[in-house]
N, C-alpha and C positions, 0 to 999 in steps of 0.2 A: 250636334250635342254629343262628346264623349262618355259623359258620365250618365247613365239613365237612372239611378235610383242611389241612396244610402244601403250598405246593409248594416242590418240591426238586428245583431244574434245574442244572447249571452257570452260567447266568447269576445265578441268583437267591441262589448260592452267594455270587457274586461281588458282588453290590450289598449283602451282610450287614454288608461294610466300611463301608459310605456308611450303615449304622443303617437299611435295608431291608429287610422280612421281605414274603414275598408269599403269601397263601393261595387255596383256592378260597371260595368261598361262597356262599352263596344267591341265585340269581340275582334276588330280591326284595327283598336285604337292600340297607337304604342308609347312606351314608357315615358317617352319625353314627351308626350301628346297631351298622356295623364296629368303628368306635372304643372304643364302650362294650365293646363281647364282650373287644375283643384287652386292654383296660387291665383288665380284672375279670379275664380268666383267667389272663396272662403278668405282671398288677401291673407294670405298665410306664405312661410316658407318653408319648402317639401327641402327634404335632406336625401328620402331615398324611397323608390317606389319597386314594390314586388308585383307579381302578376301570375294567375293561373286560370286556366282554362278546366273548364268543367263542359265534359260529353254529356249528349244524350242519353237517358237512363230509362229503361221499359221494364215497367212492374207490373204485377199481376195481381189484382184482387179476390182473393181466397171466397171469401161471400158471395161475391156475383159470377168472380170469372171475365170480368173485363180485363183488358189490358191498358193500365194507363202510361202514359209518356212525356217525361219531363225535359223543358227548353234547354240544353245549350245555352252558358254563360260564360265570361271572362267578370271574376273578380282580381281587384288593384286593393293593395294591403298600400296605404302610403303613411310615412314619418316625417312628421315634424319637427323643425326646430325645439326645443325647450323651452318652457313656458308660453308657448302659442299654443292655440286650440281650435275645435270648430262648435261653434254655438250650438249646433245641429243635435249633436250628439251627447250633449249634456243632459244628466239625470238629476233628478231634487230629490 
């Protein structure tokens, strides 16, 4: 499984207009990898897929003084044909 989750930010809400959907995925998986997954599960056609890597990040809690530490991710920005969509991410 390439894809592990949707993401669903305000931003990402808002580029759904411009026929962009952004997921997490495997930080191994690669651009044509992405493509095939999202067009075999969503039956959609991808035009063009971006991709960025996100490091590990170590924060500090001012209150306690812990150190917290956040996962390592690859998010995929993918574009659609025109007038195709993904059900997923629709709002009412």
């Amino acid at each position: 499984m390439i894809i592990k989750k949707p993401l669903i930010t305000e931003k990402t809400l808002k580029e759904t207009a411009l026929n962009r959907y952004s997921f997490i995925v495997d930080p191994k998986a690669t651009k044509g990898q992405i493509k095939e997954e999202v067009e075999r599960l969503f039956k959609v056609n991808v035009v063009n897929v971006k991709t960025s890597l996100y490091k590990t990040r170590r924060s500090r809690s001012a209150r306690s003084g812990f150190y917290r530490q956040s996962r390592a991710y690859k998010k995929a920005t993918v574009e659609l044909k025109p007038k195709q969509s993904i059900k997923y991410f629709e709002t009412k």
